[in-house]
C-alpha positions in Angstrom: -26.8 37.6 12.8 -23.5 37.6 14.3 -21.2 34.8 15.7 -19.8 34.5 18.7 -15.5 34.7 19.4 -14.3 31.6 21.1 -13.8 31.6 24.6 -10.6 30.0 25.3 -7.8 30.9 26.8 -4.3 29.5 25.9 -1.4 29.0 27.8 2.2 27.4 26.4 2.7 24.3 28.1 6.4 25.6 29.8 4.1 28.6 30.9 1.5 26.3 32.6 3.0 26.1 36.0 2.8 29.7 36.3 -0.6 29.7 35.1 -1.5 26.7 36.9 -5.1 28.6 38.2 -8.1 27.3 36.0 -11.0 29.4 37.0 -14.5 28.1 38.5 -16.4 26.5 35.7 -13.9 25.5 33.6 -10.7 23.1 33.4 -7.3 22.6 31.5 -6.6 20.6 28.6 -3.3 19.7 26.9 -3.4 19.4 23.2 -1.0 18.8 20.4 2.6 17.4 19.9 3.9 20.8 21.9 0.9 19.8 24.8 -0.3 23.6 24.2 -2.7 24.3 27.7 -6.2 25.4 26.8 -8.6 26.8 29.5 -12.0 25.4 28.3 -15.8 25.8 29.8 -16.8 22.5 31.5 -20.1 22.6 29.8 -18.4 21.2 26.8 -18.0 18.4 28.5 -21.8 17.7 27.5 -21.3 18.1 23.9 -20.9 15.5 21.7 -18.5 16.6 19.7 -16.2 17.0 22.7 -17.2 13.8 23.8 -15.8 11.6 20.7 -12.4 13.5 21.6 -12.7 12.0 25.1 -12.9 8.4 23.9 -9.8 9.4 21.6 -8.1 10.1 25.0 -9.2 7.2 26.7 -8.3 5.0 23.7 -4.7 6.7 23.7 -3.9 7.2 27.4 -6.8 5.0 29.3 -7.0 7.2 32.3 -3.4 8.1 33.0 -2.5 11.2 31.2 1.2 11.8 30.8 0.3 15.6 31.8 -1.3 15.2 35.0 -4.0 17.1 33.6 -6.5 15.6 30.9 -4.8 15.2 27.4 -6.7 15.2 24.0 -4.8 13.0 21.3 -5.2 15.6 18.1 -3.1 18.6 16.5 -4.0 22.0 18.1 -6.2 22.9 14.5 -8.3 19.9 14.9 -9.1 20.8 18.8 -9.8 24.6 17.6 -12.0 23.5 14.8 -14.3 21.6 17.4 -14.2 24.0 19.9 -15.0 26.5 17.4 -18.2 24.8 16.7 -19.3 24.1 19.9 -19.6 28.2 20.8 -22.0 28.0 18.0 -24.4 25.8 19.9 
């Protein structure tokens, strides 16, 4: 019974504009104080998990995020650890 190695790509956020491609099926997220760029699957979206971090945005930012991209209000560790268990699903 193995486990399965995260699927997430990570870009700094003054790398981002070079890195601006997100491929098909997927979509950028800006986390932490630093607004570190992950590259996420959109089926997370679905999760539920992922979900309670979306009302933390929406809480924070309503729909206007300061990145132009969608921001999640935690510390990069906290966003890993959920991410983490959603390739478990």
């Amino acid at each position: 019974m193995g486990f399965r190695i995260p699927r997430i790509r990570t870009v700094s956020f003054q790398a981002a504009s070079k890195a601006a491609e997100v491929p098909r099926g997927c979509l950028a997220v800006y986390v932490g104080e630093k607004m570190k760029r992950f590259v996420i699957p959109i089926s997370y979206l679905s999760q539920h998990s992922f979900q309670e971090l979306l009302s933390q945005a929406e809480e924070k930012f309503g729909y206007n995020h300061p990145m132009g991209g969608l921001t999640i209000p935690c510390k990069e560790d906290v966003f890993l650890d959920h991410i983490s268990h959603l390739n478990e699903l």
